[in-house]
C-alpha positions as CSV (number, residue, x, y, z in Angstrom):
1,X,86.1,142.4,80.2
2,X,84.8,144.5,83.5
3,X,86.4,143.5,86.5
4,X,85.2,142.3,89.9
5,X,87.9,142.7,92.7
6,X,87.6,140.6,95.4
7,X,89.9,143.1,98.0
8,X,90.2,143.9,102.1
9,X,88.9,147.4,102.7
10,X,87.4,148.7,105.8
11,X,83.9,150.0,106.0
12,X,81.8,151.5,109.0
13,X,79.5,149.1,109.7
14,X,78.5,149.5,113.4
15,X,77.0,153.0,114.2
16,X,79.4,156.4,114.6
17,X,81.4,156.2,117.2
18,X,82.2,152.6,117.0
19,X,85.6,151.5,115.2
20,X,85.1,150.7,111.6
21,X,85.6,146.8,110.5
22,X,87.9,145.2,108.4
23,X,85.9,142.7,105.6
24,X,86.5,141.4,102.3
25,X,84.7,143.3,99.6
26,X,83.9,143.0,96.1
27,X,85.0,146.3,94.1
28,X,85.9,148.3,98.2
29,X,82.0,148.4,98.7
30,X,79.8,146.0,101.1
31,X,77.8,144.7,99.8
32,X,79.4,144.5,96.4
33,X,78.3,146.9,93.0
34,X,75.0,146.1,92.0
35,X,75.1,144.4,88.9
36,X,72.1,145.0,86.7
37,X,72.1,143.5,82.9
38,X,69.3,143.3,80.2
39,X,67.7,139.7,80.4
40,X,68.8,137.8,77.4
41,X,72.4,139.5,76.8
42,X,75.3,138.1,78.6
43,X,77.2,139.2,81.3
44,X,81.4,138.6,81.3
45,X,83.5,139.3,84.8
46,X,86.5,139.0,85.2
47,X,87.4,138.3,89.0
48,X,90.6,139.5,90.3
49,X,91.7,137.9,93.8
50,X,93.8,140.0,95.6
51,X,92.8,138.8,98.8
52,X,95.5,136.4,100.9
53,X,92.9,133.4,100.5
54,X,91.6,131.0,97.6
55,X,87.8,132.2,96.2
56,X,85.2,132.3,93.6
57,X,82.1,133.2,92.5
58,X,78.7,131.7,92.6
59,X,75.8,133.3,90.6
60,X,73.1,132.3,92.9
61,X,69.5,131.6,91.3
62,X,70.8,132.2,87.2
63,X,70.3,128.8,85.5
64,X,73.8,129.1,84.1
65,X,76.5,127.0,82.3
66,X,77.9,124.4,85.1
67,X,81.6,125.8,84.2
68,X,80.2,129.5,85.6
69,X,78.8,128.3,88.5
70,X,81.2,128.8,90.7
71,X,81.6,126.1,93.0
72,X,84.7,124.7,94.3
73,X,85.8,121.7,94.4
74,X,82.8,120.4,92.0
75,X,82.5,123.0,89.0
76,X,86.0,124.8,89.1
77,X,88.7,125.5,91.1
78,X,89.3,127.9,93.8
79,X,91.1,131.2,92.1
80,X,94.3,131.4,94.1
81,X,95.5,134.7,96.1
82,X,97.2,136.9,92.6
83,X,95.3,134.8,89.8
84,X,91.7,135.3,88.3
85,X,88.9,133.5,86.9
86,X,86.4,134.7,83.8
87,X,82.8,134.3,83.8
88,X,81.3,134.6,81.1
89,X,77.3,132.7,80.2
90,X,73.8,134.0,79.2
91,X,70.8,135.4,81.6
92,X,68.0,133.9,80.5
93,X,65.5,135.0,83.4
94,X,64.7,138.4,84.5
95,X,64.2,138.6,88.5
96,X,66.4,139.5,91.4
97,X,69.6,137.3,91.9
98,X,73.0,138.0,94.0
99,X,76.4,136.9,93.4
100,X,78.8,135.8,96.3
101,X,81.9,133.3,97.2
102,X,81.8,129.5,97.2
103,X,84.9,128.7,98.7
104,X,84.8,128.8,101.9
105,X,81.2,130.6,102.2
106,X,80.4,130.2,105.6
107,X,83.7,133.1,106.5
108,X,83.8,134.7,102.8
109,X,80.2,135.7,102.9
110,X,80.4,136.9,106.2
111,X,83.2,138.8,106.0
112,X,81.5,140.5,103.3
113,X,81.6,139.2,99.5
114,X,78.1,139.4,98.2
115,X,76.2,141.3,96.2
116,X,73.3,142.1,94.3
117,X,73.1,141.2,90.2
118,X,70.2,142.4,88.5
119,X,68.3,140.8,85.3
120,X,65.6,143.6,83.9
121,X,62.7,142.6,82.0
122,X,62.4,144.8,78.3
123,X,59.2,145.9,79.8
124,X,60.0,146.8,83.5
125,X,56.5,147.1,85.7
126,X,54.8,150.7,86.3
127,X,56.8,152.0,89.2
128,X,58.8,155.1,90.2
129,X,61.6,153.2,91.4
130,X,63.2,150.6,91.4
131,X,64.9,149.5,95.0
132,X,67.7,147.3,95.8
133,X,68.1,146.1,99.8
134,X,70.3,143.3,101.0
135,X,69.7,142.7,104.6
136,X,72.5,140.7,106.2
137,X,73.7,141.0,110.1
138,X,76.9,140.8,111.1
139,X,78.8,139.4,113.9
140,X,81.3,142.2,115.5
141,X,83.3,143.0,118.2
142,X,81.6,146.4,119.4
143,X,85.5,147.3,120.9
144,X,87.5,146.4,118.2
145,X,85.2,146.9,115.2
146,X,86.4,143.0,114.1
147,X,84.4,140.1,113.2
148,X,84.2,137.7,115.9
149,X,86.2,134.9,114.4
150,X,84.0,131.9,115.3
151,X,83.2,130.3,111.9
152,X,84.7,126.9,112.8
153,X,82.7,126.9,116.4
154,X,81.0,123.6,116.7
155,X,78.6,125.0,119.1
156,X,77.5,127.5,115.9
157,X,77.9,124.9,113.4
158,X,76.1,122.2,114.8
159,X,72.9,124.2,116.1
160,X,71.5,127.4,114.2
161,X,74.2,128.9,112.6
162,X,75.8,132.4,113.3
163,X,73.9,134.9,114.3
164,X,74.8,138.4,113.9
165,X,74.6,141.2,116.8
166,X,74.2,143.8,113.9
167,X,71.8,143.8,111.7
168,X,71.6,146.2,108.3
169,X,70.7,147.1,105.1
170,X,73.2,147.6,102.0
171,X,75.9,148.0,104.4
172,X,74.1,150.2,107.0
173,X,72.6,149.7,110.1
174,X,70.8,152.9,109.6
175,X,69.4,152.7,106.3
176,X,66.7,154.8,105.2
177,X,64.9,155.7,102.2
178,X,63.4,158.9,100.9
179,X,59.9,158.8,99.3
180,X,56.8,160.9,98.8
181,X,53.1,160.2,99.4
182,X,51.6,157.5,96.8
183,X,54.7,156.8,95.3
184,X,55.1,153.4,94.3
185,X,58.4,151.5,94.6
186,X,59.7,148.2,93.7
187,X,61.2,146.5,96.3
188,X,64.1,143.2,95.6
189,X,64.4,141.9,99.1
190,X,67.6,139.9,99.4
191,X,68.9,138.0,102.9
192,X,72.5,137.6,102.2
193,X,72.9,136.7,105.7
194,X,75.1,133.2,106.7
195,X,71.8,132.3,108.6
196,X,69.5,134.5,110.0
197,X,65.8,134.1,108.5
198,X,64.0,137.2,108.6
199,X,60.1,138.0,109.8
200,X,59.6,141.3,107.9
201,X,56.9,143.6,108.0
202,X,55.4,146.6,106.2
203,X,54.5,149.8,108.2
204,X,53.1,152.8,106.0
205,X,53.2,150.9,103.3
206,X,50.6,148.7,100.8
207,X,52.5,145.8,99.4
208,X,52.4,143.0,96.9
209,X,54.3,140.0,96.5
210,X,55.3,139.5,92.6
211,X,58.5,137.7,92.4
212,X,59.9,135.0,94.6
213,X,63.8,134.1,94.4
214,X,64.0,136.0,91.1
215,X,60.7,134.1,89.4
216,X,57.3,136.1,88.8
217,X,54.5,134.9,90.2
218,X,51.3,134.3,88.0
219,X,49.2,136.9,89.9
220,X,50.5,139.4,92.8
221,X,49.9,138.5,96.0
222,X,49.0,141.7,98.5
223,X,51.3,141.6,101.8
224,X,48.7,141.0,105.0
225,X,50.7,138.8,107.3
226,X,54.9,138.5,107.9
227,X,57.0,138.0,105.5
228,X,59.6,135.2,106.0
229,X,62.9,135.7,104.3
230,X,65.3,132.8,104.5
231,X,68.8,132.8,104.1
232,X,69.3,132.7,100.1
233,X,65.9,134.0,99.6
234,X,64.6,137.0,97.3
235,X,61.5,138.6,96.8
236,X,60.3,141.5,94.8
237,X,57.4,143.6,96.0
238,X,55.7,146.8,94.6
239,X,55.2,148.7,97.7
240,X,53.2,152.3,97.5
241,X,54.2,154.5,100.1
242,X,50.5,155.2,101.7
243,X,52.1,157.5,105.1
244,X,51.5,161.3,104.6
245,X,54.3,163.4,105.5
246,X,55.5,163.3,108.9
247,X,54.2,159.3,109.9
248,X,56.2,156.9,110.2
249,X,57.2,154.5,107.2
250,X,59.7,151.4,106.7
251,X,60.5,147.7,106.5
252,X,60.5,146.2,110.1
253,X,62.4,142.8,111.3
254,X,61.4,140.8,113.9
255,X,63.7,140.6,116.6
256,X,65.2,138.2,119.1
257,X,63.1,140.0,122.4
258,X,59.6,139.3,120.2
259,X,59.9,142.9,119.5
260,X,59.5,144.7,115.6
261,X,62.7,146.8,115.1
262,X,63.1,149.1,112.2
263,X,65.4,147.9,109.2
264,X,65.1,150.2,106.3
265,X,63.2,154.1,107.5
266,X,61.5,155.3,104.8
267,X,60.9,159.2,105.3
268,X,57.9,161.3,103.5
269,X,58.2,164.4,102.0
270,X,55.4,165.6,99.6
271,X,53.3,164.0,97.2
272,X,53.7,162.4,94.2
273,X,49.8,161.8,93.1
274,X,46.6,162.4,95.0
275,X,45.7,158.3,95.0
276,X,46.8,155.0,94.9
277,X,47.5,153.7,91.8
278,X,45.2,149.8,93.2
279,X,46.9,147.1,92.3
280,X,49.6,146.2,90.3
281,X,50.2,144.2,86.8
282,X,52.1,140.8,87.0
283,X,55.7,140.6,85.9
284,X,55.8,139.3,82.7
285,X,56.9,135.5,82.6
286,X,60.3,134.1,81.9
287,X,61.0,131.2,79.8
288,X,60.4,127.7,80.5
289,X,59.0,128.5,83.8
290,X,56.7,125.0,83.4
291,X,57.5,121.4,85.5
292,X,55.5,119.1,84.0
293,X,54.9,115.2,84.3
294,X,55.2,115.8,88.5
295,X,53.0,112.8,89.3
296,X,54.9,110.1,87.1
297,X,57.9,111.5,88.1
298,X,60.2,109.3,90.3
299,X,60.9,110.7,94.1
300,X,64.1,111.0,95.5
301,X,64.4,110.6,99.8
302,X,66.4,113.1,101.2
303,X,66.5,113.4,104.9
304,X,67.9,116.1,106.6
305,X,70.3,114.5,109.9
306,X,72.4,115.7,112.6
307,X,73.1,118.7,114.4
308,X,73.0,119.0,118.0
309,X,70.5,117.1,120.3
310,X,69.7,114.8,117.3
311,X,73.2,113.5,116.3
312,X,74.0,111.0,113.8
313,X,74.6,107.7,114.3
314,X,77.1,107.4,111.0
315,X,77.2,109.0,107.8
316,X,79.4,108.2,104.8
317,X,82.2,111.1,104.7
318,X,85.2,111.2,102.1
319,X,84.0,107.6,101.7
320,X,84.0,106.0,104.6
321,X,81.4,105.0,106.8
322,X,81.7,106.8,110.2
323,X,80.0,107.7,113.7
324,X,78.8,110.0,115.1
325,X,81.7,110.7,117.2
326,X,84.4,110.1,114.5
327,X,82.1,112.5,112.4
328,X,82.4,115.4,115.2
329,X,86.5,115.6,115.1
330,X,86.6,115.9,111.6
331,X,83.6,118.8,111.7
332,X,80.8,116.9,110.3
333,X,77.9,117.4,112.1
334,X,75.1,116.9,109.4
335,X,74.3,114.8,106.7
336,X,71.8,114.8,103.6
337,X,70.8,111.6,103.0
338,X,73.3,109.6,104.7
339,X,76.4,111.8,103.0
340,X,78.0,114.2,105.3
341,X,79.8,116.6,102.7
342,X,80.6,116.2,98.8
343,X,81.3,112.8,98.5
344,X,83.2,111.0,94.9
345,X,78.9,109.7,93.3
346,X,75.9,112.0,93.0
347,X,72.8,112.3,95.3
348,X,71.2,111.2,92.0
349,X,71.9,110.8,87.9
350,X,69.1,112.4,85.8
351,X,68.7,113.1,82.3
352,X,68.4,116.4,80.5
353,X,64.9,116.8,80.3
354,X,63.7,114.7,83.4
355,X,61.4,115.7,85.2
356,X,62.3,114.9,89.0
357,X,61.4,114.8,92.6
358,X,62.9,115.1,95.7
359,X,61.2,114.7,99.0
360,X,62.8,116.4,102.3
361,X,62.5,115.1,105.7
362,X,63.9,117.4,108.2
363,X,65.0,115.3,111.4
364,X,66.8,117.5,113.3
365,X,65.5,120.5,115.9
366,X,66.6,123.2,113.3
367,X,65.4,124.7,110.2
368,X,67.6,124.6,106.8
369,X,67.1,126.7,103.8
370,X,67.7,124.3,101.0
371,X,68.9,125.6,97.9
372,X,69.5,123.8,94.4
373,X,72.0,125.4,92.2
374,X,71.2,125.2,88.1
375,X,67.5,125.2,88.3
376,X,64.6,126.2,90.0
377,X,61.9,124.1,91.2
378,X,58.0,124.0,92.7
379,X,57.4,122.7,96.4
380,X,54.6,120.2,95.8
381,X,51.7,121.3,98.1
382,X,50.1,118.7,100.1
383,X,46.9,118.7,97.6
384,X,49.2,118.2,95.0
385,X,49.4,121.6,93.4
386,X,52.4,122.9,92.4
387,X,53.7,126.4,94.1
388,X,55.6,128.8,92.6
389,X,59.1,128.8,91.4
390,X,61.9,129.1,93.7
391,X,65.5,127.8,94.2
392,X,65.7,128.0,97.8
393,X,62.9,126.1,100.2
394,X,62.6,127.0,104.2
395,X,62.2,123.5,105.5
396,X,61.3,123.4,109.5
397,X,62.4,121.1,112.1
398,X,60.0,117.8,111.6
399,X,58.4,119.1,108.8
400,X,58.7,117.2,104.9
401,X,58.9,118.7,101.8
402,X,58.7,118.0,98.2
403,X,59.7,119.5,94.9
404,X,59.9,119.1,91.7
405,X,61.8,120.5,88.8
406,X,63.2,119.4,85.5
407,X,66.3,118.9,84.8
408,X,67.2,120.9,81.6
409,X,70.5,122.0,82.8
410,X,73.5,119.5,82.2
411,X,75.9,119.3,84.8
412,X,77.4,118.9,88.5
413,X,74.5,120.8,90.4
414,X,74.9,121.4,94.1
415,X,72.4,121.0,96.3
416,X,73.1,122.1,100.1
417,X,72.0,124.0,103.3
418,X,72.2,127.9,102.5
419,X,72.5,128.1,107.0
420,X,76.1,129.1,105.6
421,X,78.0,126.9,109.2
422,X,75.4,124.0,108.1
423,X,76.6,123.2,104.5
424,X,80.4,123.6,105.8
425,X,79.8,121.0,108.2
426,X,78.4,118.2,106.1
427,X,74.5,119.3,104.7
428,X,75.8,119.3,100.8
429,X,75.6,117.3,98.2
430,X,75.2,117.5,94.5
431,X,73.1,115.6,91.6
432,X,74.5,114.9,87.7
433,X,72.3,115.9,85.3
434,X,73.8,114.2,81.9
């Protein structure tokens, strides 16, 4: 069985000149190898903790055995500093998906262990390339090249999240790209970042939208506006490089001063044929992609409470039944549904083959990526119509969401906050699917 090393190393993240940083990798690389597998064949890892602290692995988006999933506390146990753990399970969809730690996310991710894991159709799409980019940011001491260890700040915790004062690509906060003149690329956008949510744009570049959070969508959608990237949140596009030699090319964030910054520089050289090739193919389906009976269905409520400026006024926590300012010394600052953190009875029961709702009311002043481990799901749209499949949903301050999915996958599933500080401090919960 391969093995996945979860190890300190030191890696130069800030630019030349800076000191490099200490983090905890997968395999000495940040982000970690990409993993790239055959949809349909299985994939077995063996992870090795040598790090000094308690981890595991989550597969994020693969609709997996509950054993594999990663979770501690709720589907395994932490693997102890010394000891390791073996997944092993099936990857039934093709799309873009990324691996990282779910013990302790909220330090572990930032300090580095996540990568990239790869499910490829039999009949890939007609491209040149095929692109991997995980943008992240990372908070850093600019002197000492060490991350500013502020993950248990209740200022952080109970407002945004943390925010990085570096912000990269694969590891680099000079990445770049080589490419040549009506080339076309596919592009797997990833933010593995603890909770920064993206505004991306194309420059140089003609782009369509054919995969969100690993899941193809029925027909591409060509890039004319910002594209918003929450924490958790992939999407593929087949980019054509349009920019002649010598203009500028690349992926551009939006950045704190309202400005467009660059993120990944592509640079042109030559050719490679004399037009565009129009528009692309969609990505062939993957299995059971269908949510039907939506309208029958029966609606779970799940508000979204707490945080700073819109406290709560008691949640139930290990429990008990406490307020708001018993809730702040024991770190809970959020709730879903009344339930600040993983309590001993599920959000909800369902059975295998249920087809389900949940309804999201966000009452607090910040916005939470939501993410539902096991399945994937479509946001009902206010008309009724069904969007496409995801397993992570932006949800804004005030703003109420529903989706539905069934519930083919037997189990403990999580469902949390992916604003990494947020689920730590109370925004997690999980349903039983029997």
């Amino acid at each position: 069985m391969a093995l996945l090393t979860a190890k300190a190393a030191t890696v130069q993240l800030a630019p030349g000149g800076y000191p490099a940083t200490p983090v905890w990798s997968y395999d000495w690389t940040i982000p970690g190898p990409v993993i790239r597998a055959a949809q349909g064949s299985r994939l077995e890892r063996r992870l090795m903790n040598t790090l000094e602290v308690p981890t595991s692995v989550h597969w994020h988006g693969i609709r997996i055995d509950n054993a594999m999933d990663g979770v501690a506390g709720l589907t395994q146990n932490a693997v102890p500093p010394g000891e390791s753990f073996d997944y092993a399970f099936k990857l039934p969809d093709a799309g873009t998906y990324w691996y990282h730690a779910h013990t302790n996310s909220m330090e572990q991710v930032a300090r580095g262990l996540s990568g990239a894991l790869i499910i490829e159709e039999a009949t890939p799409p007609d491209v040149d390339r095929d692109e991997v980019l995980m943008i992240d940011d990372w908070l850093i001491d600019p002197d000492t090249g060490l991350f500013i260890d502020n993950f248990a700040a209740p200022m952080l915790r109970s407002h945004g999240g943390q925010i990085g004062n570096l912000v990269g690509v694969n590891g680099r906060y000079d990445y770049r790209l080589s490419a040549r003149q009506n080339e076309r690329l596919r592009v797997r956008l990833i933010n593995s970042a603890n909770a920064r949510i993206f505004g991306l744009k194309l420059e140089g570049l003609t782009g369509w939208k054919v995969a969100l959070d690993g899941m193809p969508l029925d027909t591409p959608e060509p890039v004319t506006d910002t594209l918003v990237l929450a924490p958790a949140q992939r999407m593929d596009l087949i980019v054509d490089v349009i920019a002649a030699e010598g203009e500028t090319a690349g992926l551009l964030f939006a950045a704190a001063d309202d400005t467009w910054r660059v993120l990944a520089d592509v640079s042109v050289d030559g050719r490679a044929a004399s037009v565009p090739r129009g528009a692309p193919q969609p990505l062939p389906r993957n299995p059971r992609m269908e949510v039907v009976g939506v309208d029958a269905a029966p609606v779970l409520e799940m508000p979204l409470q707490g945080g700073a400026m819109r406290g709560l006024e008691s949640a139930t926590f290990n429990g008990q039944r406490l307020g708001w300012q018993e809730l702040v010394e024991k770190g809970q600052y959020w709730a879903l549904a009344g339930q600040a953190g993983l309590g001993d009875t599920p959000l909800a029961t369902l059975s295998r083959g249920e087809t389900a709702r949940i309804r999201t009311t966000n009452d607090t002043i910040f916005p939470h990526a939501m993410h539902l481990h096991g399945m994937h799901f479509r946001v009902r749209r206010a008309d009724g119509r069904l969007g496409p499949l995801r397993d992570t949903v932006l949800v804004m301050p005030n703003e109420t969401t529903e989706i539905a999915f069934v519930a083919d996958n037997p189990g403990k599933w999580l469902l949390h906050c992916h604003m990494l500080g947020h689920a730590a401090s109370g925004m997690t919960n999980w349903i039983m699917v029997t």
